[in-house]
Structure formats: structure tokens, C-alpha cells
PDB file of N, CA, C and O in Angstrom:
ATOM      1  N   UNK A   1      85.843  68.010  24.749  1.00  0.00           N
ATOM      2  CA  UNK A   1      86.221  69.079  25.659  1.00  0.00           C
ATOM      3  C   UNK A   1      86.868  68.459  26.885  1.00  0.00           C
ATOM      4  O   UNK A   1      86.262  67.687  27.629  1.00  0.00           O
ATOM      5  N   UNK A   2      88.075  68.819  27.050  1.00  0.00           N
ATOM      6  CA  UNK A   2      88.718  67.951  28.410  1.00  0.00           C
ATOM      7  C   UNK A   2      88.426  69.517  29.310  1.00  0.00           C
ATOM      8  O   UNK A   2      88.255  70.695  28.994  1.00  0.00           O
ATOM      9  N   UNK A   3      88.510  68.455  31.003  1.00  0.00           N
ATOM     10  CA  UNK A   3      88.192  69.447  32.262  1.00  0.00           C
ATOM     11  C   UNK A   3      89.920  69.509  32.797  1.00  0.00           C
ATOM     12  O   UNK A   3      90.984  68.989  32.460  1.00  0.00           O
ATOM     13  N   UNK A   4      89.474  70.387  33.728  1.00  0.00           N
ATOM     14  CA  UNK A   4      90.924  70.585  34.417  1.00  0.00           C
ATOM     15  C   UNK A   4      91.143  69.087  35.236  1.00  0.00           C
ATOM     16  O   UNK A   4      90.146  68.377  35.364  1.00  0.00           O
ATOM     17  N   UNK A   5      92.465  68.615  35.789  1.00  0.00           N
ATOM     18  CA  UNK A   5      92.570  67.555  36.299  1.00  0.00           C
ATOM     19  C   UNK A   5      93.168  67.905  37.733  1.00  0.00           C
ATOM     20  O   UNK A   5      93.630  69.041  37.838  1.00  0.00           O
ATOM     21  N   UNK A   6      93.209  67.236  38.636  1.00  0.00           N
ATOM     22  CA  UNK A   6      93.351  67.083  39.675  1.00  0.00           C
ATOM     23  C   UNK A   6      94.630  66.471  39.719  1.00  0.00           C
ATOM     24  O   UNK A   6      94.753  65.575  38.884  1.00  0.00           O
ATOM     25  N   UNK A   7      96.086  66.778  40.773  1.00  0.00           N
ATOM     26  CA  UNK A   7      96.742  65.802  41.528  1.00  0.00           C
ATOM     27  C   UNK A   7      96.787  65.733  43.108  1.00  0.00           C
ATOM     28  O   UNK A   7      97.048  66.798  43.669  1.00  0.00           O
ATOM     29  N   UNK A   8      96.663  65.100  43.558  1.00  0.00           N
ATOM     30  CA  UNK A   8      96.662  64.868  44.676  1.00  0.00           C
ATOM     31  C   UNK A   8      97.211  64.537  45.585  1.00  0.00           C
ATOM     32  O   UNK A   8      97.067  63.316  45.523  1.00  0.00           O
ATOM     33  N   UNK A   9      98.006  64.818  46.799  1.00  0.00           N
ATOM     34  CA  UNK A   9      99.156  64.405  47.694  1.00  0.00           C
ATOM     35  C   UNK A   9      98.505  63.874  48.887  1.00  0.00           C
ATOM     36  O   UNK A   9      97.327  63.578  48.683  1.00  0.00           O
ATOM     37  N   UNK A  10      98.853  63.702  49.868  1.00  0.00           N
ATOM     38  CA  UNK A  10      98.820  63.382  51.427  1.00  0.00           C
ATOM     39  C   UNK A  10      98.586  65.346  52.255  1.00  0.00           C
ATOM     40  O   UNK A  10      98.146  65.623  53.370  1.00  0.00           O
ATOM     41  N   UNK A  11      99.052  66.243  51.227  1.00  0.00           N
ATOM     42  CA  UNK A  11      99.382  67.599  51.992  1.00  0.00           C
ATOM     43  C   UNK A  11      98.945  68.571  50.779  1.00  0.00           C
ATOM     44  O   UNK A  11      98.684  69.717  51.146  1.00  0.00           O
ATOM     45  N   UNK A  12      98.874  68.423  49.993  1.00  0.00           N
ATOM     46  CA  UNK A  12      98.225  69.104  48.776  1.00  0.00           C
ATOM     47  C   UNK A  12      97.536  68.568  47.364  1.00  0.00           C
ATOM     48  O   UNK A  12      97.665  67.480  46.803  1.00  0.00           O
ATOM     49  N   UNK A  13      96.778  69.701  47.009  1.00  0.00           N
ATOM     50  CA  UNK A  13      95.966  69.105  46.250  1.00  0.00           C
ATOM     51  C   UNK A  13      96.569  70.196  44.722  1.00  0.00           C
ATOM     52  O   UNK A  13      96.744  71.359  45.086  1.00  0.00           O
ATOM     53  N   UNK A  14      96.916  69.939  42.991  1.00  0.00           N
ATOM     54  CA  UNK A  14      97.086  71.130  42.842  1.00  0.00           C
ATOM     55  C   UNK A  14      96.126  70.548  41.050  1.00  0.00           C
ATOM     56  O   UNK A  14      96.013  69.377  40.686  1.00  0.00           O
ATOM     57  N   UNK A  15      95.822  71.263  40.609  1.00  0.00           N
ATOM     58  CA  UNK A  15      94.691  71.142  39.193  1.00  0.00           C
ATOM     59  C   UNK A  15      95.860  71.903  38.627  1.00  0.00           C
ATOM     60  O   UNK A  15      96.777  72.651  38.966  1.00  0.00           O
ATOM     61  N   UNK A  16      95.155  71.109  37.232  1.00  0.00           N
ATOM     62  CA  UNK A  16      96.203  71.346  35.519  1.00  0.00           C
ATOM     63  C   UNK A  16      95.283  71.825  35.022  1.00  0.00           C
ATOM     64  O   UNK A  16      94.074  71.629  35.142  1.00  0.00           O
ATOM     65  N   UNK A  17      96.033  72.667  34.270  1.00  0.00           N
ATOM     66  CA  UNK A  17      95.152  73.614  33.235  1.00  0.00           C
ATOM     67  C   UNK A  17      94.889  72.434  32.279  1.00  0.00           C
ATOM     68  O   UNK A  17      95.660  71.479  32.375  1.00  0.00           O
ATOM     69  N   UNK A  18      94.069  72.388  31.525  1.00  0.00           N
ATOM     70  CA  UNK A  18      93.834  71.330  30.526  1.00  0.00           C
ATOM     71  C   UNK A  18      94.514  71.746  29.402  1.00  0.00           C
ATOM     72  O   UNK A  18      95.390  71.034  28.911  1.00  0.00           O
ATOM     73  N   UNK A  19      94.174  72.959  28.875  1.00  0.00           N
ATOM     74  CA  UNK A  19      95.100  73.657  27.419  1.00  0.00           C
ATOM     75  C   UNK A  19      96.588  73.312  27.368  1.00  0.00           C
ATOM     76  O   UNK A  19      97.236  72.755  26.482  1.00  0.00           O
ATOM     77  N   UNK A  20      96.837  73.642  28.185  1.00  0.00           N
ATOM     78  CA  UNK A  20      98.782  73.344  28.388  1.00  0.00           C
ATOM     79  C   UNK A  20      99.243  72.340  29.424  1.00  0.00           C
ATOM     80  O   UNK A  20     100.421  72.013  29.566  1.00  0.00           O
ATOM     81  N   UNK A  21      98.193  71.859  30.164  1.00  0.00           N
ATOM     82  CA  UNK A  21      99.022  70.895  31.205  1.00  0.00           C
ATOM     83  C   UNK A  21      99.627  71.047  32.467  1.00  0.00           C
ATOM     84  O   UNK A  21      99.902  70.238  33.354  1.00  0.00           O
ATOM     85  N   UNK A  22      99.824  72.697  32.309  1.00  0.00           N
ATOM     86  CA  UNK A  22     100.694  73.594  33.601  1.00  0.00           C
ATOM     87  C   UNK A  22      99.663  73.183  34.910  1.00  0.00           C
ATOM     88  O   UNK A  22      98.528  72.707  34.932  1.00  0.00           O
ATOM     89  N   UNK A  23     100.493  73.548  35.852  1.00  0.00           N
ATOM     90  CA  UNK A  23     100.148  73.661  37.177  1.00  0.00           C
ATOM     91  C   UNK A  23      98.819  74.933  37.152  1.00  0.00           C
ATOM     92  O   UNK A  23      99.004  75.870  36.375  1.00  0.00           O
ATOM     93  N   UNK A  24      97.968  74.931  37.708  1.00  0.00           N
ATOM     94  CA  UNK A  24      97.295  76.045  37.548  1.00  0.00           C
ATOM     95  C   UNK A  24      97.168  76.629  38.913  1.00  0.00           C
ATOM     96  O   UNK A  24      97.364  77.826  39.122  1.00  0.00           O
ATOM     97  N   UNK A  25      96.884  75.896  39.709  1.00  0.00           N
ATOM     98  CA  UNK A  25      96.801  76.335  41.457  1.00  0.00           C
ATOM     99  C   UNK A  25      97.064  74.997  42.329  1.00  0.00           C
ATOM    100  O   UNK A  25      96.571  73.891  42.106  1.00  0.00           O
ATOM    101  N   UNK A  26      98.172  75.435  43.632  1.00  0.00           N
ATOM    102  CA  UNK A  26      98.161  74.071  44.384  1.00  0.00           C
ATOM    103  C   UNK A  26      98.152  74.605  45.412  1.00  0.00           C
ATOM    104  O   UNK A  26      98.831  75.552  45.807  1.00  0.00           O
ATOM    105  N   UNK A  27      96.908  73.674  46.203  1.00  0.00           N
ATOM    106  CA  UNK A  27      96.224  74.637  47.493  1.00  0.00           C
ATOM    107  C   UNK A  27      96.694  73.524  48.565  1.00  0.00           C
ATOM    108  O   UNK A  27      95.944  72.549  48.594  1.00  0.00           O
ATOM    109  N   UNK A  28      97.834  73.480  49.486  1.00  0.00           N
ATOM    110  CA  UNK A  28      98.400  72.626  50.922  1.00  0.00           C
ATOM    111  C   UNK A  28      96.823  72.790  51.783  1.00  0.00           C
ATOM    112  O   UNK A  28      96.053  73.750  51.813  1.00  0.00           O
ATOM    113  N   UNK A  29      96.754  71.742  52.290  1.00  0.00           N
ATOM    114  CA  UNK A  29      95.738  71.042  53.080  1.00  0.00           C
ATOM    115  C   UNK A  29      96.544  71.997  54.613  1.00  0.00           C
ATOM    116  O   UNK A  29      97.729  72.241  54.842  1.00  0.00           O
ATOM    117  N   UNK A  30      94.975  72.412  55.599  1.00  0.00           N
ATOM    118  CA  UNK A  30      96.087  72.597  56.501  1.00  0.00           C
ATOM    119  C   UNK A  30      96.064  71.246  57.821  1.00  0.00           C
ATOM    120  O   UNK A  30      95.603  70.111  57.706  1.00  0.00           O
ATOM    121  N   UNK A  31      96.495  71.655  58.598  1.00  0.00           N
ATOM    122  CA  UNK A  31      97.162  70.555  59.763  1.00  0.00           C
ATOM    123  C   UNK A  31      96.141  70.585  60.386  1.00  0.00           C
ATOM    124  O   UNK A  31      95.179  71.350  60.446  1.00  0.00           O
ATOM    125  N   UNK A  32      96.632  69.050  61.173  1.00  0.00           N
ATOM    126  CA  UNK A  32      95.135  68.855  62.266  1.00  0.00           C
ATOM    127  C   UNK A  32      94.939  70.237  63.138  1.00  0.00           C
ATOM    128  O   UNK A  32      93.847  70.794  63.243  1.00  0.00           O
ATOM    129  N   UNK A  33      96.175  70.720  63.761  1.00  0.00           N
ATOM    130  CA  UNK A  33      95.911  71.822  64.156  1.00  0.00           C
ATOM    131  C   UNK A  33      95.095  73.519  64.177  1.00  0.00           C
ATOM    132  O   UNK A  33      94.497  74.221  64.993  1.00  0.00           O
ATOM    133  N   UNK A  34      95.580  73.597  62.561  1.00  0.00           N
ATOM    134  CA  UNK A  34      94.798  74.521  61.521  1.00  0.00           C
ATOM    135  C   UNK A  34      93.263  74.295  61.900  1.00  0.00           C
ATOM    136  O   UNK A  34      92.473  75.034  62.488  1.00  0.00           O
ATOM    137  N   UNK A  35      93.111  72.982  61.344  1.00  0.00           N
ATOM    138  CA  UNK A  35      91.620  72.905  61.915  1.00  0.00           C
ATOM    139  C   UNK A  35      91.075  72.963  62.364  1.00  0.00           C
ATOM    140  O   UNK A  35      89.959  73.474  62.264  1.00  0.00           O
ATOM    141  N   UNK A  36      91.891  72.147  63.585  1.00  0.00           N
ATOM    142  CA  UNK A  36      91.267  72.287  64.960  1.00  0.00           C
ATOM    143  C   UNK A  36      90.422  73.895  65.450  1.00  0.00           C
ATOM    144  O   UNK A  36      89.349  74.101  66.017  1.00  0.00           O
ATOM    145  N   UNK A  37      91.533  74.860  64.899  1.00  0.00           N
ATOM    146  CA  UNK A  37      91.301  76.037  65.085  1.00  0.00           C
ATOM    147  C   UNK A  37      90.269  76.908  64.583  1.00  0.00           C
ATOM    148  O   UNK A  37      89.724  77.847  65.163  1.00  0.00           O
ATOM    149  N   UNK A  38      90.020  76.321  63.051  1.00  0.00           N
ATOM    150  CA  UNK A  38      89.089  76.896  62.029  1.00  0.00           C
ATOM    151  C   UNK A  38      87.552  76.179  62.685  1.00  0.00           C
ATOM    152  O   UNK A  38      86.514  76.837  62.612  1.00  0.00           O
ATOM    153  N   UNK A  39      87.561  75.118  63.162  1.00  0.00           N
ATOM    154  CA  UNK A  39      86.330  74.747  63.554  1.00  0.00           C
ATOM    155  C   UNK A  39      86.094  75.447  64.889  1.00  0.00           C
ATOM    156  O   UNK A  39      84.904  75.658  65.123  1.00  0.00           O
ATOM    157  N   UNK A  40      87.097  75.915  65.960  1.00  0.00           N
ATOM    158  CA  UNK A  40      86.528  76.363  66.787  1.00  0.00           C
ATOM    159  C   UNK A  40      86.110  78.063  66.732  1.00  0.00           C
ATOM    160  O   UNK A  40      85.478  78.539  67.675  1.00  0.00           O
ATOM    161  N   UNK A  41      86.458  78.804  65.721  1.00  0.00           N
ATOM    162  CA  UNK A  41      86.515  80.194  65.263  1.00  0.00           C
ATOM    163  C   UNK A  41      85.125  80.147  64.398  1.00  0.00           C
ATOM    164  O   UNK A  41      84.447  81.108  64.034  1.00  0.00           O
ATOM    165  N   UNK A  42      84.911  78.845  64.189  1.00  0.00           N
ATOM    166  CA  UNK A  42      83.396  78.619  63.101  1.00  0.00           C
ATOM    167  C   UNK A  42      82.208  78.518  63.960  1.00  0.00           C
ATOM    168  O   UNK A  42      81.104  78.996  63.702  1.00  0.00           O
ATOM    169  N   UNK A  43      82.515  77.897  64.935  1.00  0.00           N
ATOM    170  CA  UNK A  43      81.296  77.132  65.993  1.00  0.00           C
ATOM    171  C   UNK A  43      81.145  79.199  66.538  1.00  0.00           C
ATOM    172  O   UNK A  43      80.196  79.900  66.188  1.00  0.00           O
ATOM    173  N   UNK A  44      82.439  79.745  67.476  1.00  0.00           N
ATOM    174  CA  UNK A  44      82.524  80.718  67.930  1.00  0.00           C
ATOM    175  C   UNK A  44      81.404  82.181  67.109  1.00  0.00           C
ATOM    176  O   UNK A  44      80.565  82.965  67.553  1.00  0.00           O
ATOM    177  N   UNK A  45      81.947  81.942  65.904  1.00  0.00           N
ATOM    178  CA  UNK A  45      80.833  83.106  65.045  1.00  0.00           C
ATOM    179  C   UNK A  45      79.662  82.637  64.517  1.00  0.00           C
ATOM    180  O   UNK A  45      79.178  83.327  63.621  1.00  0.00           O
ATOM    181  N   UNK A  46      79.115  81.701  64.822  1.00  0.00           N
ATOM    182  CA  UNK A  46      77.610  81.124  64.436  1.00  0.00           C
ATOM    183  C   UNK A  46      77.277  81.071  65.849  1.00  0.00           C
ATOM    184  O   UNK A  46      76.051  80.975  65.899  1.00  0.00           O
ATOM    185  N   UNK A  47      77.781  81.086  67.066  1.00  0.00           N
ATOM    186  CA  UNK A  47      77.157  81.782  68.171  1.00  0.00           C
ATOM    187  C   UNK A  47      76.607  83.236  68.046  1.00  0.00           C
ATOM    188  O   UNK A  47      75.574  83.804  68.400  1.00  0.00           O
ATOM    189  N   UNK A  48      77.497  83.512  67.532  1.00  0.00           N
ATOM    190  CA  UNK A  48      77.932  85.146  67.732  1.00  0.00           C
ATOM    191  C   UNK A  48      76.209  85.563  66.732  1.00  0.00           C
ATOM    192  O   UNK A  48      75.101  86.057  66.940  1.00  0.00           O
ATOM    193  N   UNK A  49      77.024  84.945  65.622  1.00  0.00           N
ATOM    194  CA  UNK A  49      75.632  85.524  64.502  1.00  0.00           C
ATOM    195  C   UNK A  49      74.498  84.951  65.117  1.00  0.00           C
ATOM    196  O   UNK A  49      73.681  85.872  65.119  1.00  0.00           O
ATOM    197  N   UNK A  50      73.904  83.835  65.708  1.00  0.00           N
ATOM    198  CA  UNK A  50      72.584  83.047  65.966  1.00  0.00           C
ATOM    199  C   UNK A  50      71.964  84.155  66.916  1.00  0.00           C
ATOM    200  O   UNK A  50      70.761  84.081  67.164  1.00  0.00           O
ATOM    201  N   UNK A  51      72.761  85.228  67.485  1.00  0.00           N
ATOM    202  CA  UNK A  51      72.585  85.982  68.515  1.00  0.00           C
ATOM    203  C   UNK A  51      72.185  87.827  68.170  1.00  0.00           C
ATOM    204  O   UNK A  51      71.841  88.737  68.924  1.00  0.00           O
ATOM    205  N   UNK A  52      72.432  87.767  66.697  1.00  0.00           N
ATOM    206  CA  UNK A  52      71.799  88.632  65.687  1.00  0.00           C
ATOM    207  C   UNK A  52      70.383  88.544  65.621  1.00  0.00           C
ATOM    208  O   UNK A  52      69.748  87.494  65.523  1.00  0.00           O
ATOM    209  N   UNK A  53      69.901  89.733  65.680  1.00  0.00           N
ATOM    210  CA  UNK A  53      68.658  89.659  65.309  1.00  0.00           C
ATOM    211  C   UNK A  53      68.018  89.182  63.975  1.00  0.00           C
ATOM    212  O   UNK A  53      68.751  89.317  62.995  1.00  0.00           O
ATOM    213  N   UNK A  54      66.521  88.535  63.704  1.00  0.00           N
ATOM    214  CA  UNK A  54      66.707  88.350  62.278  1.00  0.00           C
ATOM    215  C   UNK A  54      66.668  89.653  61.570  1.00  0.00           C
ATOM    216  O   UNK A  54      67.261  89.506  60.501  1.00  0.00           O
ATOM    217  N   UNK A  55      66.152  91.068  61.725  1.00  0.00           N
ATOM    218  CA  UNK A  55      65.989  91.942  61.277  1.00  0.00           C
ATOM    219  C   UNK A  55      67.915  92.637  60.874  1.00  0.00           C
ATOM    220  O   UNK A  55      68.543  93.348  60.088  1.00  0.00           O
ATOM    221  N   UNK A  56      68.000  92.160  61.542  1.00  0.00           N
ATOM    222  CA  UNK A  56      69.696  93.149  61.601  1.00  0.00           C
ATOM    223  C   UNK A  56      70.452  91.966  60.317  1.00  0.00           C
ATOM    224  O   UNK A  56      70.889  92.403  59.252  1.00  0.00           O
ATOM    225  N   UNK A  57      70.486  90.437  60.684  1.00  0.00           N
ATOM    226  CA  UNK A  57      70.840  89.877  59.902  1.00  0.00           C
ATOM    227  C   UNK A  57      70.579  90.065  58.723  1.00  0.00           C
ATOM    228  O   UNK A  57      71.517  90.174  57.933  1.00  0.00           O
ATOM    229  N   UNK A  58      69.261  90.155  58.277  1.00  0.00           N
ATOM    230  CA  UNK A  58      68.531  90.647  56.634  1.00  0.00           C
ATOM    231  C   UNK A  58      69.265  91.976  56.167  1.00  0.00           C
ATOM    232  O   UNK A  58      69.612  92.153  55.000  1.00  0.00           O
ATOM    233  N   UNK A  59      69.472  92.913  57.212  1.00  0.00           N
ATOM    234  CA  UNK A  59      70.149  93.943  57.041  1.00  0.00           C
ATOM    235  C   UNK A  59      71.543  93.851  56.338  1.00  0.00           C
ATOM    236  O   UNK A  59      71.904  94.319  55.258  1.00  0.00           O
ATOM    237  N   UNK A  60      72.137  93.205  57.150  1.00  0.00           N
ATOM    238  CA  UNK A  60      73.362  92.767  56.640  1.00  0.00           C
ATOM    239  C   UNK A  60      73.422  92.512  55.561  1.00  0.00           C
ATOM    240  O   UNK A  60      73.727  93.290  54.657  1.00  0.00           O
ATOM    241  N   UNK A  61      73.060  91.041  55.434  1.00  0.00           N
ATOM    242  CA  UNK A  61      72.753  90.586  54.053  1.00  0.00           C
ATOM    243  C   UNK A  61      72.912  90.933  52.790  1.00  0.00           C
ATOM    244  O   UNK A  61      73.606  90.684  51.804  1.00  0.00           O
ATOM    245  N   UNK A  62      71.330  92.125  53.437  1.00  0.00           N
ATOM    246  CA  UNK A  62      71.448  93.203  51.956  1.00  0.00           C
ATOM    247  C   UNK A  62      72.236  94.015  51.579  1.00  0.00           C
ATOM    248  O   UNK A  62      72.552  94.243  50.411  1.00  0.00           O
ATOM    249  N   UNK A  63      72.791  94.745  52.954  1.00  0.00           N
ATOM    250  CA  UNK A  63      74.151  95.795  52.424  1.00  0.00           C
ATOM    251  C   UNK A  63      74.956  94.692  51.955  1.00  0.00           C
ATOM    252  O   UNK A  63      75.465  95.158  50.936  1.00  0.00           O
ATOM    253  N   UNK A  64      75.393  93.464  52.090  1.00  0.00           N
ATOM    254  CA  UNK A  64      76.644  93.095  51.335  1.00  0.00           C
ATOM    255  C   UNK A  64      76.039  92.771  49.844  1.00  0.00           C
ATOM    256  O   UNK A  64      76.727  93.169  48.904  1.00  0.00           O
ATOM    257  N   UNK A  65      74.957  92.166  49.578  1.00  0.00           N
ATOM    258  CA  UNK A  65      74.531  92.082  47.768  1.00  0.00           C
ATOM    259  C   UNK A  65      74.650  93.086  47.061  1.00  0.00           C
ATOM    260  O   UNK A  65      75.030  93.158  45.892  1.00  0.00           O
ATOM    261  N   UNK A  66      74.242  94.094  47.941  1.00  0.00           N
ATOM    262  CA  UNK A  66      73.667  95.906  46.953  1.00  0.00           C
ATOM    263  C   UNK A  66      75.332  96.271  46.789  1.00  0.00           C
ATOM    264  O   UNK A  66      75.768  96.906  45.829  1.00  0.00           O
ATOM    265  N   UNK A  67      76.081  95.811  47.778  1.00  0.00           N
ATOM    266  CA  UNK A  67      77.910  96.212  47.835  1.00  0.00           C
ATOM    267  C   UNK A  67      78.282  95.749  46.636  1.00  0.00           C
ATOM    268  O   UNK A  67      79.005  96.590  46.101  1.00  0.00           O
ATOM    269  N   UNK A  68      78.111  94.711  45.896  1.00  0.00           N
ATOM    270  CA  UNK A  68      78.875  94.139  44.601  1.00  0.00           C
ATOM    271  C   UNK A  68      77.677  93.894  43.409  1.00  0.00           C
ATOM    272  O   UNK A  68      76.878  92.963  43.307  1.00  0.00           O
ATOM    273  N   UNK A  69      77.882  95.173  42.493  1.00  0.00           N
ATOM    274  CA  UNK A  69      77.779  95.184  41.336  1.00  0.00           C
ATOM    275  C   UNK A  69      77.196  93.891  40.847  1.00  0.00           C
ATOM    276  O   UNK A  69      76.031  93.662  40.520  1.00  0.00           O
ATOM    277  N   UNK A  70      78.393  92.971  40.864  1.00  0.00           N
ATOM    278  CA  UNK A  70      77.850  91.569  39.970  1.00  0.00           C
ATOM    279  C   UNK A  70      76.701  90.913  40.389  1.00  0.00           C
ATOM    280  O   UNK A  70      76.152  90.134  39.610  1.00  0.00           O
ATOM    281  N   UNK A  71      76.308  91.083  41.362  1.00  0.00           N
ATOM    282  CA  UNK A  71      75.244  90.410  42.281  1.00  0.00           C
ATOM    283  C   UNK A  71      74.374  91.281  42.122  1.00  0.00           C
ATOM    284  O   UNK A  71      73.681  91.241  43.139  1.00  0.00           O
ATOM    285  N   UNK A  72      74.010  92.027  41.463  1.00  0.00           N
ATOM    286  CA  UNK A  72      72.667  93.392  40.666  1.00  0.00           C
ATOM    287  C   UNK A  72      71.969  92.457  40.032  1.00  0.00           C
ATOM    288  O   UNK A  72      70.741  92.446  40.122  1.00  0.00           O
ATOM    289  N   UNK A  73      72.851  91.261  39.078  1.00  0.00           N
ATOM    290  CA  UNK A  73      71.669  90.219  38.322  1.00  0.00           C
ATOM    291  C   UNK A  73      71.002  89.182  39.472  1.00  0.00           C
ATOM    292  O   UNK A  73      69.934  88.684  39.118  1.00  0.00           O
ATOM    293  N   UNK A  74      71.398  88.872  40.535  1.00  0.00           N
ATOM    294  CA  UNK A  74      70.657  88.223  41.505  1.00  0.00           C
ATOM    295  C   UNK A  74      69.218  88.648  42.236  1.00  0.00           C
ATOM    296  O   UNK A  74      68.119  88.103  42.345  1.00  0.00           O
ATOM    297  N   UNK A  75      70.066  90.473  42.880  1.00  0.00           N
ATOM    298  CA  UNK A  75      68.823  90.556  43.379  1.00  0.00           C
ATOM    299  C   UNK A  75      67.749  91.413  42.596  1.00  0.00           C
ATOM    300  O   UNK A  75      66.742  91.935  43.074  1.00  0.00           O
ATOM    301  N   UNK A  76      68.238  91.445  41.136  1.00  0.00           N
ATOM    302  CA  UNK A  76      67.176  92.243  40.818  1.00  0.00           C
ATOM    303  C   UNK A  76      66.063  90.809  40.121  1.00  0.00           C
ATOM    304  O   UNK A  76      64.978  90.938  39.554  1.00  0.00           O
ATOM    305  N   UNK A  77      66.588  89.913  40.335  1.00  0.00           N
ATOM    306  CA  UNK A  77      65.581  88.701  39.973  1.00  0.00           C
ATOM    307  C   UNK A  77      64.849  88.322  41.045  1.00  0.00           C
ATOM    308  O   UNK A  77      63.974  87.467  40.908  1.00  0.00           O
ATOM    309  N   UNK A  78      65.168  89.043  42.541  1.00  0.00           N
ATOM    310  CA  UNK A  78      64.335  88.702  43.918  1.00  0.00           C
ATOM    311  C   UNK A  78      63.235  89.495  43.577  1.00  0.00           C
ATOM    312  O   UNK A  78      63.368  90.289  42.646  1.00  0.00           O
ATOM    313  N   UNK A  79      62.089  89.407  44.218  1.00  0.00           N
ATOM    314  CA  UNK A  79      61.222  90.657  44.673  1.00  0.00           C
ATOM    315  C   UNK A  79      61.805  91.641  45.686  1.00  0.00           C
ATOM    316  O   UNK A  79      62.467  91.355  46.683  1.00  0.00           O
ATOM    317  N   UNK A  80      61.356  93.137  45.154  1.00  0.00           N
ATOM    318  CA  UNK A  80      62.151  93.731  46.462  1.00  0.00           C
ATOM    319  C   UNK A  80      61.820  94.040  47.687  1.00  0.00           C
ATOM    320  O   UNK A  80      62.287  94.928  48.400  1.00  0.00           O
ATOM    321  N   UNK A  81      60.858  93.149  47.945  1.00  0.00           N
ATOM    322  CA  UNK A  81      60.064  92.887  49.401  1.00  0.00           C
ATOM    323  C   UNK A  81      61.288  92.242  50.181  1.00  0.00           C
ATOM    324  O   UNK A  81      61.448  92.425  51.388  1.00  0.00           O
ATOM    325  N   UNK A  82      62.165  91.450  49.377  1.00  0.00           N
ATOM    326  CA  UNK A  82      62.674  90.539  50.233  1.00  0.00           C
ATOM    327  C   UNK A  82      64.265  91.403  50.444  1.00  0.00           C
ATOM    328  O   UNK A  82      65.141  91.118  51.261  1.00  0.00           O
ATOM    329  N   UNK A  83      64.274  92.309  49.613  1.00  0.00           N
ATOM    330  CA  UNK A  83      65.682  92.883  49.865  1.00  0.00           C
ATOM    331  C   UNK A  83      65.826  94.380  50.613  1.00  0.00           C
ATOM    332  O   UNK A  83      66.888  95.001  50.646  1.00  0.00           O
ATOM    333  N   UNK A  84      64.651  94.817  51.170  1.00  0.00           N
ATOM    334  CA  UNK A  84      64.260  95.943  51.971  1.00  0.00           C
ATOM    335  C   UNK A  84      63.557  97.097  51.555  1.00  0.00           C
ATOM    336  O   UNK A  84      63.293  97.984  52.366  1.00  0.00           O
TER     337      UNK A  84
END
């Protein structure tokens, strides 16, 4: 059984389908800048959330699992103590 393969640039990264060889997805790296930005928008909303209650957070939580169908086999394997 072969896996998908990897190529790799300096600026992108893109995986081969194994069946045919094709390009399957090539995802560009972003710039120091990009980053710069994504880490400070990351630090910014883990303030934001640390500042959530835990009750409201659990809340959350759960409305987004109970939101997607596919995730019905997750939490119906929780107890439902833990999902409200």
C-alpha cells in the first residue's frame, strides 16, 4: 500500500496522490509577516476566551458538537453529564 508523498519547496509544500501521481493539494507557506500576524490574533483570542467563564465555555462547546451531525458518534460515547 503506498501513502501520499510529499514535495517540498522553500514557499510551498504540495502531496501526490499515490494512485496517479497528480498533484493533489499545494498549500504556500505564509510570510514572516502572515505570521507575525496569526500569532498575534492567537495570543489576542486566548485572552479573550481565558476571560470566558468555565460555564459559558462548556456551553459553547456543546452547542458546536450537538451543531454537526458527524460528531453524534463522539458525544454520544461521552456521558451526558459532561455535555449538559
Amino acid at each position: 500500500m503506498s501513502s501520499a508523498q510529499t514535495t517540498i519547496t522553500d514557499t510551498s509544500q504540495t502531496t501526490i496522490t499515490p494512485h496517479n501521481q497528480q498533484p493533489f493539494v499545494t498549500r504556500t507557506y505564509p510570510s514572516q509577516l502572515e505570521l507575525d500576524g496569526i500569532i498575534r490574533r492567537s495570543s489576542l483570542a486566548q485572552n479573550a476566551w481565558a476571560r470566558v467563564s468555565l460555564k459559558d465555555r462548556l456551553a459553547i462547546g456543546t452547542k458546536f458538537v450537538v451543531s454537526y451531525p458527524v460528531l453524534d458518534i463522539i458525544s454520544a460515547a461521552k456521558p451526558r453529564s459532561l455535555l449538559g
